[in-house]
C-alpha positions as CSV (number, residue, x, y, z in Angstrom):
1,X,-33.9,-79.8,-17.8
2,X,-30.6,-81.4,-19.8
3,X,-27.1,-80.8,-19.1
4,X,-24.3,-81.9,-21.3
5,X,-22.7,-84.6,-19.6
6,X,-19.3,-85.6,-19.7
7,X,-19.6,-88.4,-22.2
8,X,-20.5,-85.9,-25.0
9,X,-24.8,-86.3,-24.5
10,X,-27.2,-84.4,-22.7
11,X,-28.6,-85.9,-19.9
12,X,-31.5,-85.3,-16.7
13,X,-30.3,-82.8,-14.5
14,X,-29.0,-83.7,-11.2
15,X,-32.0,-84.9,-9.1
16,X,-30.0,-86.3,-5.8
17,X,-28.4,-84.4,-3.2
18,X,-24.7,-85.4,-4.6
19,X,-25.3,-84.1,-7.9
20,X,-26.6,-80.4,-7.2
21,X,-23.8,-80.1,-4.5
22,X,-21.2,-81.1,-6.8
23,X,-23.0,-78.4,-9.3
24,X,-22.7,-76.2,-6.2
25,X,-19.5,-76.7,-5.5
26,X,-17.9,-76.0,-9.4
27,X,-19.8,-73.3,-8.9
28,X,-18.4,-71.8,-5.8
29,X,-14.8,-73.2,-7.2
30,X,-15.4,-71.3,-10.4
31,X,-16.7,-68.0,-9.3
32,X,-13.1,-68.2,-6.3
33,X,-10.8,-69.1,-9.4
34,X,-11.9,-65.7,-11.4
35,X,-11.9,-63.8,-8.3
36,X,-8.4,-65.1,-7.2
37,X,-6.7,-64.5,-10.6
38,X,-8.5,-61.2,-11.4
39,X,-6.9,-60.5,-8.2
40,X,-3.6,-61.0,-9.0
41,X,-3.9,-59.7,-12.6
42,X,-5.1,-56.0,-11.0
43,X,-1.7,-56.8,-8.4
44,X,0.6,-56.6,-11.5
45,X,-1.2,-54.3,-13.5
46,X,-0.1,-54.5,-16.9
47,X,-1.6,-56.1,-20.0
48,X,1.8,-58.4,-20.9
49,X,1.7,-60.3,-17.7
50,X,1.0,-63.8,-17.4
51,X,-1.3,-63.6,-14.9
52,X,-3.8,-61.6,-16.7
53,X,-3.3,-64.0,-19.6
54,X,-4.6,-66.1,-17.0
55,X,-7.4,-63.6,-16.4
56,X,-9.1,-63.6,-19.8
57,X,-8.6,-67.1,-20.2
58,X,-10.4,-68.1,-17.2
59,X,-12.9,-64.8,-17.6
60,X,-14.1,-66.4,-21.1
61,X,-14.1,-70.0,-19.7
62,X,-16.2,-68.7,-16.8
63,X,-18.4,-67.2,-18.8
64,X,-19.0,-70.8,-20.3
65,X,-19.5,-72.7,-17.6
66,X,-21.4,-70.3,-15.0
67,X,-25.0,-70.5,-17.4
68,X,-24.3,-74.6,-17.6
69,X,-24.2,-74.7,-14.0
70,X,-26.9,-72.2,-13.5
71,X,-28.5,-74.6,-16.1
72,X,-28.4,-77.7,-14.2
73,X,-29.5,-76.4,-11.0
74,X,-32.5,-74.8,-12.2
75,X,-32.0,-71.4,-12.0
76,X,-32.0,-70.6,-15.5
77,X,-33.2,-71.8,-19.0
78,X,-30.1,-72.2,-21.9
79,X,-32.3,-74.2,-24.3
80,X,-32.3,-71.0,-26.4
81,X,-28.7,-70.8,-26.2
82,X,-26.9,-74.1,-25.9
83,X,-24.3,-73.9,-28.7
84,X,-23.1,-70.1,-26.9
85,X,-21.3,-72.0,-24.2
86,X,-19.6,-74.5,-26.2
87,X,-18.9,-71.2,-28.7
88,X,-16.9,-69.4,-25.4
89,X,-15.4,-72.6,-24.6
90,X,-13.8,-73.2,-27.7
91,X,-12.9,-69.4,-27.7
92,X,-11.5,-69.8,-24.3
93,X,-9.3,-72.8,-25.5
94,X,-8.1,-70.7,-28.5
95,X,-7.2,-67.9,-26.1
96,X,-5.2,-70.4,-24.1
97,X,-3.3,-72.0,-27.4
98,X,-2.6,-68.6,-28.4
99,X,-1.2,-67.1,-25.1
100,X,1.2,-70.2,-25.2
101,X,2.4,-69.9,-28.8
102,X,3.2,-66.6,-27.5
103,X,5.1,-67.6,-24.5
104,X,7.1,-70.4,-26.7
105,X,7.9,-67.6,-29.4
106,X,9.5,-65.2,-26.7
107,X,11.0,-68.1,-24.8
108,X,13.0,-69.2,-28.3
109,X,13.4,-65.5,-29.2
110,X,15.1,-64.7,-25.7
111,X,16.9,-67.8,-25.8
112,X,19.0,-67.1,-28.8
């Protein structure tokens, strides 16, 4: 199986014990992040808030990474569908730059 490593190539999947449980771990980490900030999203409920700004933005990045990982541990074939991740990544990341643009806007808006 290949993984796309952090140098910008695809590589082996992790073999050794310390690469699956770091696989396992941003796993775990990843799935606790969503739960923990959809939490606090549904706490506030309302759409304006930051928090579930926070939400969709880690929901899309999530839905990324989760398949990669899955991936790389073997429980699932992407070959079919490697560009998809990078796709929500980069849709995540424009998520993000807008929700901040926003922020700035109000902040220099408010601030006159």
């Amino acid at each position: 199986m290949l993984y796309f490593d952090a140098y910008g190539g695809y590589g082996a999947a992790p073999t050794d014990i310390a690469g699956q449980a770091a696989e396992t771990l941003s796993l775990i980490l990843i799935v606790l992040s969503l739960l923990v900030v959809a939490l606090l999203s549904y706490r506030v409920k309302t759409v304006k808030s930051f928090q579930f700004e926070m939400f969709i933005f880690v929901l899309v990045l999530s839905l990324s990474e989760v398949p990669r990982i899955l991936d790389s541990l073997g429980f699932i074939q992407t070959a079919s569908v490697e560009g998809l991740g990078l796709l929500l990544h980069t849709a995540s990341m424009i998520f993000l730059a807008g929700f901040i643009l926003i922020r700035v806007f109000r902040f220099f808006k408010l601030g006159k």
